[in-house]
C-alpha positions in Angstrom: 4.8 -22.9 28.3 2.9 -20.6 26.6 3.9 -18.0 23.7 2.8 -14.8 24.0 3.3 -14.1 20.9 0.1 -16.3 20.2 -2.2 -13.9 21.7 -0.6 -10.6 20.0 -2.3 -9.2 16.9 -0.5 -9.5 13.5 -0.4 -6.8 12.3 -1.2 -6.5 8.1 0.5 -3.1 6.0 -1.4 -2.9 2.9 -0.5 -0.3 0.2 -3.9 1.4 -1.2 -3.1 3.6 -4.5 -6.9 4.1 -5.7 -6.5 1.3 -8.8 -9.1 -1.7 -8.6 -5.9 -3.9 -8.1 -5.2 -1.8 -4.8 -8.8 -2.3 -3.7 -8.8 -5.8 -4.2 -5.6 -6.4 -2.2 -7.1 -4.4 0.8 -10.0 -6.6 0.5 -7.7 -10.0 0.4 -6.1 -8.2 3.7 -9.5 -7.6 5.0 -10.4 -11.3 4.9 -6.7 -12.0 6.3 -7.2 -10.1 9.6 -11.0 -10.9 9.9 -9.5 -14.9 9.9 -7.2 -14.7 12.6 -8.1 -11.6 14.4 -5.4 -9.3 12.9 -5.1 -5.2 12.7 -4.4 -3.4 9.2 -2.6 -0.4 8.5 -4.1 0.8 4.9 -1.4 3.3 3.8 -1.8 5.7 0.6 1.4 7.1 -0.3 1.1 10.7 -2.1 3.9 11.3 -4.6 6.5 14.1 -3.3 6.2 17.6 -4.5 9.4 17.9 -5.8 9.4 21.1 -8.1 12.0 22.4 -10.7 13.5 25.4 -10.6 11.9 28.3 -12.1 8.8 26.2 -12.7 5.5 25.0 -11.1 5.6 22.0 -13.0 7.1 18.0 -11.6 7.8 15.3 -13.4 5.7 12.5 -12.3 5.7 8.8 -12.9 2.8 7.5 -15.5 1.7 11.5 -16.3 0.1 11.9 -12.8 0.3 15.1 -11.1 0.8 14.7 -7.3 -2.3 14.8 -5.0 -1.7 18.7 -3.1 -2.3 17.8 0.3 -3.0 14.8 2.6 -6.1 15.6 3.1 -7.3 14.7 -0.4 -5.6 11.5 -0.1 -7.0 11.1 3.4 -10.4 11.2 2.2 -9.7 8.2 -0.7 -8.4 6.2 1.8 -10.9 6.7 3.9 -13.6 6.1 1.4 -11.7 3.0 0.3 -11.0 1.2 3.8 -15.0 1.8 4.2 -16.3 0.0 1.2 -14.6 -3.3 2.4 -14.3 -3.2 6.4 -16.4 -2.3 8.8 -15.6 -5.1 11.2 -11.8 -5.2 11.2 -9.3 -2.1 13.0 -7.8 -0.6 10.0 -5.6 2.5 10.8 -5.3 4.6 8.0 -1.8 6.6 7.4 -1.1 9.1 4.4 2.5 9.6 3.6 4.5 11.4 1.3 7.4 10.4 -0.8 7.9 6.7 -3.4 5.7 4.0 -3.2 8.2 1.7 -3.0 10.4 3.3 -0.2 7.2 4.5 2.1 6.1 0.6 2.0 9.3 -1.0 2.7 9.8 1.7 5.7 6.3 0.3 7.2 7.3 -3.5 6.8 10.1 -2.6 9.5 6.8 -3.0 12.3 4.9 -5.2 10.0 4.2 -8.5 10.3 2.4 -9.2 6.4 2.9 -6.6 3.8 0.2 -6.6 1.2 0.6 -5.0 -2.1 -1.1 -5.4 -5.7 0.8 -6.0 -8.8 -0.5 -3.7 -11.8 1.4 -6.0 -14.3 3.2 -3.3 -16.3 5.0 -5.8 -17.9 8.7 -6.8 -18.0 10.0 -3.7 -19.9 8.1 -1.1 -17.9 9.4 -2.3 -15.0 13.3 -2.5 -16.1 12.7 1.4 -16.5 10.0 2.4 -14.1 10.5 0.2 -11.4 8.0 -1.8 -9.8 6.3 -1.3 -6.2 5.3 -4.4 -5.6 9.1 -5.7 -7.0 10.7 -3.8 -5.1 8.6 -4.4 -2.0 9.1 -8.0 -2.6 13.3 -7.5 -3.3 13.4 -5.8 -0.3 10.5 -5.2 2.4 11.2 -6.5 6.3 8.5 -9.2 6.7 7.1 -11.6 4.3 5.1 -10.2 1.6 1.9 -10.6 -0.7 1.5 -10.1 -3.7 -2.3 -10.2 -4.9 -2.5 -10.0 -8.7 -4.8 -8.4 -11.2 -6.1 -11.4 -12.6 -7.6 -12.4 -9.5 -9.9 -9.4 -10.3 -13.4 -9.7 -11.3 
């Protein structure tokens, strides 16, 4: 008896936040898919304009100020997915909120989720938090973690 899952696609999230780390996990999820055949969704998540009152001003994590619109971030992403694919499907999704939350929601239809650890260190995480922790803690399908000194 055949299993028909055999013949379906896997398909790979990978979370793509413009730092070499990022890059280099698309690429490890590049070669993934090219292996066995497999589809990628490269998602960027923009931070949440989330304004005080009586200001223009957010508080962002690490001193960033959000990216405006999705087109900006579109266009990184899009840039980014071409430098290392031209072979493999890669759809490319933009969304808006945490890091953290936006990648865990995509692991609910995901078969791999691929992230990069920025190794902030123990500290830093306890009071930032950590994407690819909390991916790991708590995303839907088994996960990868591709770390920085892998980089070159």
């Amino acid at each position: 008896m055949a299993d028909s899952d055999s013949t379906r696609r896997r398909k790979i999230v990978v979370g793509v936040d413009g730092s070499a780390a990022a890059e280099h996990a698309l690429r490890w999820a590049v070669w993934e898919a090219s292996l066995h055949g497999d589809e990628i969704e490269a998602i960027a998540v923009r931070e949440q304009e989330d304004l005080l009152p009586g200001t223009s001003y957010t508080f962002q994590p690490y001193g960033r100020r959000p990216v405006a619109d999705d087109e900006g971030a579109r266009a990184y992403l899009h840039t980014a997915v071409n430098a290392v694919t031209t072979d493999v499907p890669v759809v490319e999704t933009v969304r808006a909120g945490d890091p953290a939350t936006e990648l865990i929601k995509a692991s609910a239809s995901a078969d791999m989720l691929v992230v990069a650890s920025h190794h902030h260190g123990r500290f830093a995480e306890v009071l930032l938090g950590s994407t690819s922790a909390e991916c790991v803690r708590h995303a839907q399908c088994p996960v990868v973690v591709i770390p920085t000194t892998l980089i070159r």
